[in-house]
C-alpha positions as CSV (number, residue, x, y, z in Angstrom):
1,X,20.1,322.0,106.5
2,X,21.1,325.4,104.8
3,X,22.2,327.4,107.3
4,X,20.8,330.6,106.2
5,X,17.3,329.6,106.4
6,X,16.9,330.8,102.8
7,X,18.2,328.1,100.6
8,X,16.9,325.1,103.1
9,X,13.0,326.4,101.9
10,X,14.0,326.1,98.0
11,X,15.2,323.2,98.3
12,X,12.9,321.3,100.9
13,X,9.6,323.2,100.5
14,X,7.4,320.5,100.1
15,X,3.1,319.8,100.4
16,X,1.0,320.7,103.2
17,X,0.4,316.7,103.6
18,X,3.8,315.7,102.9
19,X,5.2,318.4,105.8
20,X,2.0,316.7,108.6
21,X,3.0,313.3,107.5
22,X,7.1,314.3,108.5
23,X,5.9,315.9,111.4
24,X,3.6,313.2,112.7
25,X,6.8,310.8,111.9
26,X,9.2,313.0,114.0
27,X,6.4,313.5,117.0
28,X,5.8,309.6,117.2
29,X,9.4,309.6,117.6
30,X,10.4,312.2,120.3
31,X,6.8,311.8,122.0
32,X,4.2,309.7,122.5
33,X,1.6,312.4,122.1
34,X,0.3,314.4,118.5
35,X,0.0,318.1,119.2
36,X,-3.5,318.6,117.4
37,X,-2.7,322.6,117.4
38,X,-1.9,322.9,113.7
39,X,-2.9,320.2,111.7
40,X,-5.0,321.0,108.4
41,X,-8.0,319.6,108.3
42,X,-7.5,317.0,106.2
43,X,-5.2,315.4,107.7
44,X,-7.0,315.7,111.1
45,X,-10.1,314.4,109.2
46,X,-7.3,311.6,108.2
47,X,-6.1,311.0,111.6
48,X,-9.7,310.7,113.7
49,X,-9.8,307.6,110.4
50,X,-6.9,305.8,111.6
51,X,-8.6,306.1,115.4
52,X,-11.7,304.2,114.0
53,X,-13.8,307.4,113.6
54,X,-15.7,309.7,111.3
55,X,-14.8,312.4,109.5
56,X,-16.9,314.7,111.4
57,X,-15.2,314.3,114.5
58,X,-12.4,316.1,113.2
59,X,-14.5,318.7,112.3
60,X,-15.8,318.6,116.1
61,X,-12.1,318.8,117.0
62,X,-11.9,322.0,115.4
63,X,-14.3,323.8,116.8
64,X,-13.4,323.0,120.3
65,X,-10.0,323.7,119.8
66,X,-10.4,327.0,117.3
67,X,-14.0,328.1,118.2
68,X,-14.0,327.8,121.9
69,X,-10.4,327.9,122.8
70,X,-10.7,324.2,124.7
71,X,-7.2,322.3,125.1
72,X,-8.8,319.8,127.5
73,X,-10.5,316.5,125.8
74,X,-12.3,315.9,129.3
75,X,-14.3,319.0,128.5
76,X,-15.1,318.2,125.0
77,X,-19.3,317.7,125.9
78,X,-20.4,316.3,122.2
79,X,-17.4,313.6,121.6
80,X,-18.0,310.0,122.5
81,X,-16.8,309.1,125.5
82,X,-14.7,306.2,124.1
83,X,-12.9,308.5,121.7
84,X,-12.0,311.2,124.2
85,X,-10.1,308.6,125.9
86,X,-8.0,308.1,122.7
87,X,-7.5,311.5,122.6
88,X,-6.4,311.6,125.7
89,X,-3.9,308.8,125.6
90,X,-2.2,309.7,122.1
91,X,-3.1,313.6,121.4
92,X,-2.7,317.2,122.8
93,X,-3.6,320.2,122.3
94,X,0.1,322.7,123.1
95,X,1.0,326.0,122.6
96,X,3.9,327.4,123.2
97,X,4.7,327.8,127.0
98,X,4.8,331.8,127.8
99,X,8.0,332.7,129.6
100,X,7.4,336.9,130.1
101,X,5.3,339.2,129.4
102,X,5.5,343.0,128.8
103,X,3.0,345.4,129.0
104,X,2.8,348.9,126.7
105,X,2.0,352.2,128.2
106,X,-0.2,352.5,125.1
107,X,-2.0,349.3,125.7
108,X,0.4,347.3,123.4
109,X,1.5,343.3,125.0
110,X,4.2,341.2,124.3
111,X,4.7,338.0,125.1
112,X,8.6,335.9,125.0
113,X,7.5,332.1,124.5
114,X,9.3,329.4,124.7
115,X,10.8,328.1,121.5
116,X,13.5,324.7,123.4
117,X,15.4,324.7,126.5
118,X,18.0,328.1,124.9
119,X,15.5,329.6,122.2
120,X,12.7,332.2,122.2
121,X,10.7,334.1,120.3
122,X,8.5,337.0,120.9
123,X,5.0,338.1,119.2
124,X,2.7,340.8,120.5
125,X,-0.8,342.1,120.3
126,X,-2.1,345.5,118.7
127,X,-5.0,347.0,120.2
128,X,-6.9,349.6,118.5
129,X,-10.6,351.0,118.4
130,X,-11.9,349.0,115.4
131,X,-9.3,345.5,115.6
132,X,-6.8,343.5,117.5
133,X,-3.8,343.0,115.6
134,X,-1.5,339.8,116.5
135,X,1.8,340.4,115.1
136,X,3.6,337.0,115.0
137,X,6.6,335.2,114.6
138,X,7.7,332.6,111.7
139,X,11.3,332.2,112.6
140,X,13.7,331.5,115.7
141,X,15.8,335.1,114.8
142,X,16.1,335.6,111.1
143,X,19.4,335.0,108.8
144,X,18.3,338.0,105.7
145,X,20.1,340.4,107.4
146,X,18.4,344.1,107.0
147,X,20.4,346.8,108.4
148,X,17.3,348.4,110.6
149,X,16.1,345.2,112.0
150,X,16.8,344.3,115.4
151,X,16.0,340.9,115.0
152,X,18.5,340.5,112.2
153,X,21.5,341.0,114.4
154,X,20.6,338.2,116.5
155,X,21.4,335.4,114.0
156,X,19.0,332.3,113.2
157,X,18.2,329.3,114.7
158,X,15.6,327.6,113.2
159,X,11.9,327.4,111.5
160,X,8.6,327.8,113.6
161,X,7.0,324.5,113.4
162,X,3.1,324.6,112.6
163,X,2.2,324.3,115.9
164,X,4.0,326.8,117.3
165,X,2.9,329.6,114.5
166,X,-0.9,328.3,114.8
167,X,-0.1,327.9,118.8
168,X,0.3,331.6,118.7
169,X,-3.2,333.5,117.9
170,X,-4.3,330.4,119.7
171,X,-2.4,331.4,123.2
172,X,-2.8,335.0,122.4
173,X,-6.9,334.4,122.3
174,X,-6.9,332.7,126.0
175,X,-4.2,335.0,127.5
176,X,-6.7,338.1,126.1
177,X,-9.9,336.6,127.6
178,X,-11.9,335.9,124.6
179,X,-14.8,333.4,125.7
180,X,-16.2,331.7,122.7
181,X,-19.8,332.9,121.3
182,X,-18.0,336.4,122.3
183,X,-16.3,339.3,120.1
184,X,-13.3,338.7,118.6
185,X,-10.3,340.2,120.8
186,X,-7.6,338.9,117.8
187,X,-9.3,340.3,114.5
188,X,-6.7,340.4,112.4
189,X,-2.9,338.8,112.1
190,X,0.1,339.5,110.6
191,X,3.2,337.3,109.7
192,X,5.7,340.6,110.5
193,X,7.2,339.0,114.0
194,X,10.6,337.6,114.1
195,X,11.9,335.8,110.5
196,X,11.5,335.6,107.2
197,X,7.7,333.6,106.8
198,X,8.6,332.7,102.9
199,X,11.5,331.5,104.3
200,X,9.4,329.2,106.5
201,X,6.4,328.2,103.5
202,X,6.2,324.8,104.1
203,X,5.6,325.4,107.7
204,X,3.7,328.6,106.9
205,X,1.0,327.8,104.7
206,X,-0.8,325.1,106.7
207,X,-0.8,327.8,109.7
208,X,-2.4,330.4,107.0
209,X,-5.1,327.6,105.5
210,X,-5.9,327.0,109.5
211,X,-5.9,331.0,109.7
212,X,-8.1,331.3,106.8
213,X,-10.8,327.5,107.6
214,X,-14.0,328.5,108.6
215,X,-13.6,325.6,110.9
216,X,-10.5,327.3,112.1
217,X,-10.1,331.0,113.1
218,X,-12.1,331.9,110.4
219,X,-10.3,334.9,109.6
220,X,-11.0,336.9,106.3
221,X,-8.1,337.0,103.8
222,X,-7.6,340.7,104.1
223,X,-7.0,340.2,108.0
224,X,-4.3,338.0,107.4
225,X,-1.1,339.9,106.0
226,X,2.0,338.1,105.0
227,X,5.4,340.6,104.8
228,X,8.3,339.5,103.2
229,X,11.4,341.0,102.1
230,X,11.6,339.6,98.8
231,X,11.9,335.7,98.0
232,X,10.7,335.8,94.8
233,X,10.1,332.2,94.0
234,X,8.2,331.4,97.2
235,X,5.8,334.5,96.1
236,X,4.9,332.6,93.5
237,X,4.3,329.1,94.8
238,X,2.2,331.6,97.7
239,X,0.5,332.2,95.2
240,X,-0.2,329.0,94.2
241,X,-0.9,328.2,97.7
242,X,-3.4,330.6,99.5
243,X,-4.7,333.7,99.6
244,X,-3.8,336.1,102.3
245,X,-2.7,340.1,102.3
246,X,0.9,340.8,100.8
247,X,3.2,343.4,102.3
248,X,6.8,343.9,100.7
249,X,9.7,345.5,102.7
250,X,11.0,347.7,100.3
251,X,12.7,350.2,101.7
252,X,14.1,352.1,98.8
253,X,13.4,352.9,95.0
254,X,17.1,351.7,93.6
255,X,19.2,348.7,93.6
256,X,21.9,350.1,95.1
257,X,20.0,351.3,98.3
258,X,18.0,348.5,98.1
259,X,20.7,345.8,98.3
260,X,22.6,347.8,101.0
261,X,19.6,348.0,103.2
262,X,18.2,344.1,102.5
263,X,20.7,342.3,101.0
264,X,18.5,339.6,99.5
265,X,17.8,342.3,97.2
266,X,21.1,341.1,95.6
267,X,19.6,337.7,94.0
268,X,16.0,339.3,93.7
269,X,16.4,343.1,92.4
270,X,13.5,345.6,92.3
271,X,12.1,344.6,88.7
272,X,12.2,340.9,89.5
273,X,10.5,341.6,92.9
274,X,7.7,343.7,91.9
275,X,6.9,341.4,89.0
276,X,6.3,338.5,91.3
277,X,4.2,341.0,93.6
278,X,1.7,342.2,90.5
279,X,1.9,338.1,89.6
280,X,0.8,337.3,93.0
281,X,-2.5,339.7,92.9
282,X,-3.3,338.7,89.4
283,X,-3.6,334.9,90.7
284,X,-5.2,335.9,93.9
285,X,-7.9,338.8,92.8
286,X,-5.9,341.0,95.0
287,X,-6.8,344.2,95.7
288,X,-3.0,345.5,96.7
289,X,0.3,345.1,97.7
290,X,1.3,347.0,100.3
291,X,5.1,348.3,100.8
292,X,6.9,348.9,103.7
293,X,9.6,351.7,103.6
294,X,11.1,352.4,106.8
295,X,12.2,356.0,107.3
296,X,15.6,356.4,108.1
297,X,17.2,359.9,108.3
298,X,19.7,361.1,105.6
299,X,19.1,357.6,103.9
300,X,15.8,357.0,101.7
301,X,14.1,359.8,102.8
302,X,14.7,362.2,100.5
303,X,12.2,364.2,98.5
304,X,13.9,363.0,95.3
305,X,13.8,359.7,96.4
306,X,9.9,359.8,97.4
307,X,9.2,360.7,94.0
308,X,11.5,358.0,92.4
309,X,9.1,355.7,94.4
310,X,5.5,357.2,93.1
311,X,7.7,356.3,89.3
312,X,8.0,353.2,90.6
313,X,4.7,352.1,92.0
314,X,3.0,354.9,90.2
315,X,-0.5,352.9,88.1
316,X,0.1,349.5,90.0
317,X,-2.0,347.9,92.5
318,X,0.3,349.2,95.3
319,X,-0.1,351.4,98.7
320,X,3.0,352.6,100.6
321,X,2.9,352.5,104.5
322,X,5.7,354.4,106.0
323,X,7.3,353.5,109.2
324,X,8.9,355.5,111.0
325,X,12.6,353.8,112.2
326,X,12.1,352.2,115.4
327,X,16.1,352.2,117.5
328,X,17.8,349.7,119.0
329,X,21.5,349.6,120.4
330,X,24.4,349.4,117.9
331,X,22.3,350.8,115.1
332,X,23.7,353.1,112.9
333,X,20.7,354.7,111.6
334,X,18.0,357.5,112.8
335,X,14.7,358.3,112.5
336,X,13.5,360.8,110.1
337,X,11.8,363.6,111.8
338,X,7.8,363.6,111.8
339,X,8.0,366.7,108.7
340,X,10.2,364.6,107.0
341,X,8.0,361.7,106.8
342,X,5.2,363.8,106.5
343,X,6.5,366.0,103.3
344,X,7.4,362.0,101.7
345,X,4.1,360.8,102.2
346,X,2.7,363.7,100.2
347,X,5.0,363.4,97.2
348,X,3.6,360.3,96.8
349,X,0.0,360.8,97.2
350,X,1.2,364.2,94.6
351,X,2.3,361.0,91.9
352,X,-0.6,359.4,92.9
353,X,0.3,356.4,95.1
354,X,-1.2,355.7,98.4
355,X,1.1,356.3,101.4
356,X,-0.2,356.4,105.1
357,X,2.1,356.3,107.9
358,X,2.4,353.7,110.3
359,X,2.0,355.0,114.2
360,X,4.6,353.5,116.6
361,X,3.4,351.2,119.3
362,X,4.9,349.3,122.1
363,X,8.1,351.2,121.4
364,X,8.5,351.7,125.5
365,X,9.0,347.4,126.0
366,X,10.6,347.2,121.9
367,X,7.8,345.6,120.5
368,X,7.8,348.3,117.8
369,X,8.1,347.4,114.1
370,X,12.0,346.1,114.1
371,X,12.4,345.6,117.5
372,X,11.5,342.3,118.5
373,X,14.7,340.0,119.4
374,X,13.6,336.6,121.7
375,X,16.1,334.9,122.6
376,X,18.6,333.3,119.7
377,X,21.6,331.1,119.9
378,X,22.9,332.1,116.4
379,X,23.4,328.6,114.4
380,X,23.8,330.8,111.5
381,X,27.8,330.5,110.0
382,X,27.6,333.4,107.7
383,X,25.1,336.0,107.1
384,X,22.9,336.2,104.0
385,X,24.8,339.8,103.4
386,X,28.4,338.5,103.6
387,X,27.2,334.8,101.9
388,X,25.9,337.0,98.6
389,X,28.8,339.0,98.5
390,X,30.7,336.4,98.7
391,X,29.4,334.8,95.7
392,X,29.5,337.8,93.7
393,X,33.2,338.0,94.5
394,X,33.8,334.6,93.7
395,X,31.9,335.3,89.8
396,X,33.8,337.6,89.5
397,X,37.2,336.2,89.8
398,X,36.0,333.0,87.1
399,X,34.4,335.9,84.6
């Protein structure tokens, strides 16, 4: 497996029914029981077959599991009697087991879970007057390196199975109270936890169809948000593959910046990233994508460089949400003062681009935007940074 996470989903992304058969392969293997948590449709619909049922016991399935938040086939009232017993004896319904919890002076709650005996990884929940936001995670740590991330400096692991991405708004539901028939507690999710989710697709996009299924969470597109800092190719097969809410990291409105402050921007500059973001809304009937740009003092927050940003984005289908730079130990950087961020957000409305600024939350237990770490044993040999420089050097040397 490539060790940086990036070039392992090039080369191995695969279908959403090639990636359930693997995983049903490697579960019959280390265990005797199928974690149901996860599985599309189909291929639950394909399973209950090879048990001797209908299709429409899958979609039973579903509802118990998604609808009413039930991991116990005993309590599964409309199911044959006969077939919960198979369920019981070759299938379970796991999330991820919770190992802490933290709670927010502003309401905010985050939750370390259990990724093997030495890993974890950390999502939390958002609540506000109007939603719930579940921010989760894609990735054991992540290998793209961004110099303001938290989670970057602990290294990567490994890839989120299904399961455990699907496992989270699932967990996150009971530990909140919701009670089927109720209101939504979790109304809206976003992919903006630890990793890289394009670095994850093939894991990924069975979680977002499960997301999306109105047998499933039944989630509208534009409360699901993917945010990516820039794997061009997998925005396209994405787009090829579902249709969920696109956030970019950005960051900056040059190369140079750019590929200082996230290095992938070294393989996929500016030009070649914002092509594949107006691509992606074309094929999806898209209403926007939305950038992130982190404010970091003396850095990219310029008033020259606000405007070099409305240039960019300036008649595209594209809103700016400003964050404001969330600290961590060891970092280098600082947060641009609230005028600062302010006086940038109206250059850009001035060149007529949307900007709004983010509001911090959870920063008092580090579940703010950048701050999320879990628990990593770093299986990563080089960083994605030093790996691309690398290469460059190496070019350059043969030109």
């Amino acid at each position: 497996m490539a060790t940086d996470g990036v070039e392992a989903t090039a080369a191995e992304a695969t279908s959403a029914d090639a990636t359930w058969a693997a995983a049903t392969a490697a579960g019959a293997t280390a265990q005797t029981q199928l974690n149901l948590l996860g599985l599309p449709r189909a291929r639950l619909e394909q399973w209950c077959a090879e048990l001797g049922s209908k299709p429409f016991r899958a979609r039973q399935l579903m509802n118990w599991i998604y609808k009413r938040g039930c991991d116990r086939f005993d309590d599964m009232s409309d199911l044959a009697r006969d077939f919960r017993a198979q369920l019981g004896a070759q299938a379970e319904i796991r999330p991820p087991e919770i190992l802490s919890v933290q709670h927010a002076a502003d309401g905010t709650r985050k939750w370390l879970l259990r990724a093997d005996a030495s890993q974890a990884f950390e999502m939390v929940y958002i609540p506000e007057s109007d939603r719930g936001t579940l921010c989760i995670s894609s990735q054991v740590g992540c290998a793209l390196d961004c110099a303001f991330c938290s989670t970057a400096q602990q290294g990567f692991n490994r890839n989120l199975s299904t399961a455990e991405i699907v496992g989270q708004v699932w967990l996150a539901n009971r530990e909140l109270g919701f009670k089927a028939g109720g209101e939504r507690i979790v109304t809206n999710v976003v992919l903006m936890g630890m990793g890289e989710p394009l670095a994850n697709l093939r894991n990924v996009v069975p979680a977002l169809h499960i997301f999306l299924d109105d047998l499933g969470f039944d989630l509208s597109r534009r409360r699901v948000t993917l945010s990516t800092s820039g794997l061009v190719p997998q925005i396209y097969r994405l787009a090829q593959e579902t249709n969920v809410a696109l956030a970019v990291s950005l960051h900056a409105a040059d190369d140079a910046l750019r590929s200082e402050l996230v290095p992938i921007n070294r393989v996929h500059p500016i030009a070649e990233l914002l092509e594949a973001c107006w691509h992606y809304i074309d094929e999806q009937n898209g209403r926007s994508v939305t950038f992130e740009y982190v404010m970091l003092e003396g850095v990219n927050d310029a008033p020259a460089q606000a405007r070099a940003l409305g240039q960019l984005l300036r008649g595209y289908p594209a809103k700016v949400n400003l964050i404001p730079f969330n600290p961590f130990p060891g970092t280098p950087f600082r947060r641009s003062s609230e005028s600062t961020i302010a006086s940038f957000r109206d250059v850009l409305i001035q060149t007529g681009v949307l900007a709004t600024i983010r509001r911090t939350r959870g920063e008092d237990i580090d579940a703010a935007c950048g701050q999320l770490v879990g628990r990593v044993i770093d299986r990563t040999v080089v960083r994605l940074g030093q790996r691309v420089a690398g290469a460059q050097a190496r070019a350059e040397l043969s030109a």
